[in-house]
C-alpha positions as CSV (number, residue, x, y, z in Angstrom):
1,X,-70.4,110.8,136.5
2,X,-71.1,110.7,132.9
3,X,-67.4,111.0,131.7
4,X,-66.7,108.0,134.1
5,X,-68.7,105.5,131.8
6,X,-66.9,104.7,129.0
7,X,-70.2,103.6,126.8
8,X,-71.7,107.4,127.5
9,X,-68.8,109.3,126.1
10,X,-68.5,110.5,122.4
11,X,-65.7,109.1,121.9
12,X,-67.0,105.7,122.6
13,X,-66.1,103.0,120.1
14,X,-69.2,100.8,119.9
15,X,-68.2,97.2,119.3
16,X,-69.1,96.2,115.9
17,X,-70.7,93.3,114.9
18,X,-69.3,90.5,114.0
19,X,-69.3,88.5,110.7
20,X,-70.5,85.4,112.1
21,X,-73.3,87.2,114.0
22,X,-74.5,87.8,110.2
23,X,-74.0,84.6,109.1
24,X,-75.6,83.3,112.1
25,X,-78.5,85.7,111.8
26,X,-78.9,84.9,107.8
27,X,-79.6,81.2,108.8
28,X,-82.2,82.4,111.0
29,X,-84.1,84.9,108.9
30,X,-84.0,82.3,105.7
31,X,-85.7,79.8,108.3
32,X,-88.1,82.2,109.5
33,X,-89.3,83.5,105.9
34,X,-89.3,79.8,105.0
35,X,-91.0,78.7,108.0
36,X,-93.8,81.8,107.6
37,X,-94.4,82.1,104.1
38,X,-94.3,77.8,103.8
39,X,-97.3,77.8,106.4
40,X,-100.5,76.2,105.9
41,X,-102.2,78.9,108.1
42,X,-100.9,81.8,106.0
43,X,-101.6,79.9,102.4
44,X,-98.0,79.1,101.8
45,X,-97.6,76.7,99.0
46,X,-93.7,76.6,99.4
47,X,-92.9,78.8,96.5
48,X,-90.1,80.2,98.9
49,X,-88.3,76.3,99.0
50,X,-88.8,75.8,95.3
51,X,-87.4,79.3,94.6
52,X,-84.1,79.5,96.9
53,X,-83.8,75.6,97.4
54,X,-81.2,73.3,95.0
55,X,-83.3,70.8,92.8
56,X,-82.2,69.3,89.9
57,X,-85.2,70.4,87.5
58,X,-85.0,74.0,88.9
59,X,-81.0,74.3,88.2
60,X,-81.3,72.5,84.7
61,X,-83.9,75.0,83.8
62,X,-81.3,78.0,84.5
63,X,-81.8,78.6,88.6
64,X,-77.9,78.9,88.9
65,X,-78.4,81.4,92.2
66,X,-80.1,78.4,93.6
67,X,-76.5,76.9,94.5
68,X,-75.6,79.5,96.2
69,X,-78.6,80.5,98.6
70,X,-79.7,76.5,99.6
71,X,-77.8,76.7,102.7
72,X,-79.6,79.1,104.1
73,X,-83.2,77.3,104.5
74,X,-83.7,74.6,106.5
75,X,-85.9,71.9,107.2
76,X,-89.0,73.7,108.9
77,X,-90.2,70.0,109.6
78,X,-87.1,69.2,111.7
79,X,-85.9,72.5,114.0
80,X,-82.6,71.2,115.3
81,X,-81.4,71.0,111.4
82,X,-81.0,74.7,112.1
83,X,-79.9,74.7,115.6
84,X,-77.0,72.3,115.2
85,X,-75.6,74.2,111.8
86,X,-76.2,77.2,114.3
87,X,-74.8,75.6,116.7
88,X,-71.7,74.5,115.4
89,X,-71.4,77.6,113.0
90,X,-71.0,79.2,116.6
91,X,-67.9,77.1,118.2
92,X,-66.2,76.5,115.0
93,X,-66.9,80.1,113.6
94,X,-65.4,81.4,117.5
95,X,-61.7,79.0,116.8
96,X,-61.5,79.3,113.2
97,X,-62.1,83.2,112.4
98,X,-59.4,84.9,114.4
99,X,-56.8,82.5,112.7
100,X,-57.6,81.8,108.9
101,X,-59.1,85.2,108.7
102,X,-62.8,85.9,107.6
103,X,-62.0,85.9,103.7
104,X,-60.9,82.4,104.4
105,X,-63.1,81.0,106.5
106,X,-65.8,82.6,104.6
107,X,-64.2,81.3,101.3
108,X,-64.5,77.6,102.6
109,X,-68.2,78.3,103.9
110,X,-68.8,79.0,99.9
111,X,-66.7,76.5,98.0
112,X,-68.2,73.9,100.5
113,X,-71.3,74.8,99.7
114,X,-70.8,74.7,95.6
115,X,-68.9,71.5,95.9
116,X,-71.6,69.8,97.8
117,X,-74.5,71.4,96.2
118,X,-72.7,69.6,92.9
119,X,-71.9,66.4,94.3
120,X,-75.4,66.0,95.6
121,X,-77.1,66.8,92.1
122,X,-74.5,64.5,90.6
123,X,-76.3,61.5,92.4
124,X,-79.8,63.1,92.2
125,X,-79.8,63.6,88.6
126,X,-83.6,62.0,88.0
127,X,-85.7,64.4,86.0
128,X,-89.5,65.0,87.7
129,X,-88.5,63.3,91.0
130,X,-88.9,66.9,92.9
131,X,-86.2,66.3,95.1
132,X,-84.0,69.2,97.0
133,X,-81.8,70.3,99.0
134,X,-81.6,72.7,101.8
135,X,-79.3,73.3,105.1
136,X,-75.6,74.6,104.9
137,X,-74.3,71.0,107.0
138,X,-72.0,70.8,104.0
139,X,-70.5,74.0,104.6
140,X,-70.1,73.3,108.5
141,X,-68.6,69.9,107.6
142,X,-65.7,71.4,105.6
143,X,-65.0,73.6,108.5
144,X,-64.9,71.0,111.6
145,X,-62.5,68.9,108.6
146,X,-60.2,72.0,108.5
147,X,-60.7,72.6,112.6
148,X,-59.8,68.3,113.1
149,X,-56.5,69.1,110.9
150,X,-55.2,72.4,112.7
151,X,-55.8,70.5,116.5
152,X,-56.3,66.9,115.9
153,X,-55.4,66.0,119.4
154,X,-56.9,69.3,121.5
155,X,-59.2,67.5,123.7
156,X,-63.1,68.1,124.1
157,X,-65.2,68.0,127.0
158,X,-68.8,67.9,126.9
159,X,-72.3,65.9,128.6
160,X,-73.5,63.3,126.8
161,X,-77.3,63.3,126.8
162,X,-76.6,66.2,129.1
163,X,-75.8,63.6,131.8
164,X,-72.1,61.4,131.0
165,X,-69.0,63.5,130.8
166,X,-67.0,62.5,128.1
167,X,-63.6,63.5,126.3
168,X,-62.9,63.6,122.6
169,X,-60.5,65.0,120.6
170,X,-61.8,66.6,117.1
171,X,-59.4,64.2,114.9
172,X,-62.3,61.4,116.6
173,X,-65.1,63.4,115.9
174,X,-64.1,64.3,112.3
175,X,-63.4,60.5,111.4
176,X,-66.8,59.4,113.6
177,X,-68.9,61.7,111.5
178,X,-66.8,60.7,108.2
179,X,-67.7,57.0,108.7
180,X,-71.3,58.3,109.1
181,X,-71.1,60.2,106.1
182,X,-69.7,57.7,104.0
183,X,-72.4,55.1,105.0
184,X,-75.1,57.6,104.2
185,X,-73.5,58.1,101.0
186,X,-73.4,54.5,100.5
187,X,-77.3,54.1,100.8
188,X,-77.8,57.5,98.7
189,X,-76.2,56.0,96.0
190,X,-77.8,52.7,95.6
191,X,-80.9,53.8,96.4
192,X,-81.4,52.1,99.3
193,X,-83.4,53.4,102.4
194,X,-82.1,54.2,106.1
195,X,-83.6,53.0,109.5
196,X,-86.2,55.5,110.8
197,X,-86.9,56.9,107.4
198,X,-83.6,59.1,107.9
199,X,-82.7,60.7,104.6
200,X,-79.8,63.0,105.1
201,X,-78.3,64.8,102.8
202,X,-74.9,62.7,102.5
203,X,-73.1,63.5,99.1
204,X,-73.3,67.0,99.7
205,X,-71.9,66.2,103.3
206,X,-69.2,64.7,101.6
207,X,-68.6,67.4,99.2
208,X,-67.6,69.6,102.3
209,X,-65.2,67.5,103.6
210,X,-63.6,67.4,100.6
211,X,-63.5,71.0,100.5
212,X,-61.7,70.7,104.0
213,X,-59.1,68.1,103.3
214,X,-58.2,70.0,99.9
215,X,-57.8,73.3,101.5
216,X,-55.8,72.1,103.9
217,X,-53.9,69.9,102.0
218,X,-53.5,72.5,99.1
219,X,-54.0,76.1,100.3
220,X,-53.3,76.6,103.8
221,X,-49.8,76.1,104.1
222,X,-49.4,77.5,100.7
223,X,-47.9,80.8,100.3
224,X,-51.7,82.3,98.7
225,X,-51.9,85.9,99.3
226,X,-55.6,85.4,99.9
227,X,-56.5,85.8,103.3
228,X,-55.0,86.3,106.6
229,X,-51.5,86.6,106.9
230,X,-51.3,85.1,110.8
231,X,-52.9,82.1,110.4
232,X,-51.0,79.7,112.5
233,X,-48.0,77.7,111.5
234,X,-49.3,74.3,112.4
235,X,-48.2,70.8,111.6
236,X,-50.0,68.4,108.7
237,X,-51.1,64.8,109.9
238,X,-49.4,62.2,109.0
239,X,-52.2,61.0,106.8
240,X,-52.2,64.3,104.8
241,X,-48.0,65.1,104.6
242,X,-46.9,64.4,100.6
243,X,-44.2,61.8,100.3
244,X,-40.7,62.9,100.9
245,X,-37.8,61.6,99.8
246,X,-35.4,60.3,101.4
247,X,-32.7,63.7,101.6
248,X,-35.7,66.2,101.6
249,X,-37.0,64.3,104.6
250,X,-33.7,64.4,107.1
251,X,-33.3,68.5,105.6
252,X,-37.3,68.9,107.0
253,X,-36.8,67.0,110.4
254,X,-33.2,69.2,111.1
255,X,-35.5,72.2,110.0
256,X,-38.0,71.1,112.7
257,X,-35.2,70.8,115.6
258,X,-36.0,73.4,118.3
259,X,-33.5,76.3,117.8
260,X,-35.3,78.4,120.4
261,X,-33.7,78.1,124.0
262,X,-36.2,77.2,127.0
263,X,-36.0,80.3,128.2
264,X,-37.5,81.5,125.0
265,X,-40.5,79.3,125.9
266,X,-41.5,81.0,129.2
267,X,-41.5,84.3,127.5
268,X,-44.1,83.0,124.9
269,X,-46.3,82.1,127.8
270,X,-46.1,85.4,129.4
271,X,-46.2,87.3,126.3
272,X,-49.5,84.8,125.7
273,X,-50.6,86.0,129.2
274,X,-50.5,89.2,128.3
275,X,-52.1,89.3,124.9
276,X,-55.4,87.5,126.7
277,X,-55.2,90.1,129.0
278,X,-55.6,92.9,126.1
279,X,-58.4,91.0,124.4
280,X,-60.5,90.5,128.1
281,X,-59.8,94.5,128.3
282,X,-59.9,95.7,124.6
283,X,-61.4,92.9,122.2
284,X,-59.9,90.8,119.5
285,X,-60.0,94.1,117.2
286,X,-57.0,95.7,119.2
287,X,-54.6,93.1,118.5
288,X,-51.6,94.0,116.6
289,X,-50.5,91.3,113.5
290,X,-47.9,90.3,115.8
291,X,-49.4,89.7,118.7
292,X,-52.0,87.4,116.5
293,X,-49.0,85.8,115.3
294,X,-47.6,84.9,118.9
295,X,-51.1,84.0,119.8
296,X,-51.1,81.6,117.4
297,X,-47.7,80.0,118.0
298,X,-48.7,80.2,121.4
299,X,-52.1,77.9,121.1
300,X,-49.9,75.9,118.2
301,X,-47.6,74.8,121.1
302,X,-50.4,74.0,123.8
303,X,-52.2,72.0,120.8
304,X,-49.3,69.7,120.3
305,X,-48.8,68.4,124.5
């Protein structure tokens, strides 16, 4: 029977697509235009990459909106430049959105992408030397920064060369791919060339994980009324907490004494239960702001073990 499927009904609510589907999708199309109007075969001349692509002659002569649209083209020379910013825009976008919100997660996708755009044309400053830059890894940076500080020690599972299982946690990751960073940065700086003819991209790499410390040192526990409201209450790393003194310090560690009693605990759990239930049936859309809240205090807890 017709009225026994939900999706044939009129009163059907069709899902709605999500914001990082676009964003997703944006990376795509700007790789595809690039990719077809850049070809050989079809008499590109790469007016697309001069156009939309950050360069230091193009933004001196007034090409301001190219700081803003680099990130989406990619190298067309290199395809997994796109898949792995697709890629990681994917898992990251999937952890991040339902807690900081999309105005903030988007709003770290764009400051990330000024601040590296900047830092990059700070170092590649040299007038005629046709250089740009392309590819929102920059952006992607500052967001695994801000995912490393919310669950530094949530462990990570995944196939090595598709073959050795191994375990990582994304505090590991994010200082792994710092050191990386900095070392490109390093050679960026003094000129000095790579093994394998590798020339990434690093100051603006750099320039998003600024982006991610900052917020998260500045903004997220802040009391901003930009954004989502449930983001979760988590706990600053050692490495990022300001210096207390000596009185403010004992009043913050009686603050963080458990006044909840255990039983209070198994209730979470169920009420967790119960909330994944809703979003299996329902979607993410039907939570209430509480039950984002207890969601989040919820996976807060689970992160910490």
């Amino acid at each position: 029977m017709p009225s026994e499927r939900p999706y044939l009904r009129d009163d059907y609510e069709h899902e709605k697509t999500s914001s990082l589907t676009w964003l997703i999708c944006a990376l795509v199309a700007g790789f595809a235009v690039q990719f077809l109007l850049g070809s050989p075969w079809l008499g590109g001349r790469g007016e697309v990459e001069k156009f939309l692509t950050l360069g230091f002659d193009t933004f001196r002569a007034g090409w301001v909106w190219t700081l803003f649209t680099y990130p989406f083209f990619h190298s067309t020379a290199f395809l997994f430049h796109l898949v792995g910013n697709a890629l990681a825009l994917y898992f990251l976008g999937r952890e991040l959105l339902p807690f900081l919100g999309a105005i903030r997660f988007y709003g770290i996708f764009a400051v990330a992408t000024v601040v590296g755009g900047l830092m990059w044309l700070a170092v590649h400053h040299t007038p005629g030397a046709g250089e740009t830059l392309c590819g929102a890894t920059g952006a992607v940076f500052a967001l695994l920064t801000v995912y490393a500080c919310l669950y530094p020690r949530q462990p990570l599972q995944f196939l090595l060369f598709f073959v050795f299982p191994v375990t990582l946690t994304p505090r590991q990751i994010a200082l792994g791919l710092g050191a990386v960073v900095l070392v490109g940065f390093a050679h960026e700086v003094f000129g000095s060339a790579l093994p394998f003819g590798i020339e990434p991209a690093s100051s603006s790499h750099l320039g998003g994980i600024v982006t991610g410390l900052a917020y998260f040192r500045f903004i997220h526990h802040g009391r901003w009324a930009l954004g989502s409201p449930d983001r979760p209450a988590t706990e600053l790393p050692r490495w990022l907490q300001p210096a207390q003194r000596p009185a403010a310090a004992a009043e913050s560690a009686a603050e963080s004494l458990p006044d909840v009693a255990p039983p209070a605990r198994v209730d979470l759990r169920a009420e967790a239960d119960r909330i994944l239930d809703k979003i299996n049936s329902h979607g993410l859309a039907s939570l209430t702001a509480d039950e984002k809240r207890l969601l989040a205090e919820a996976r807060d807890q689970l992160s910490r073990r």
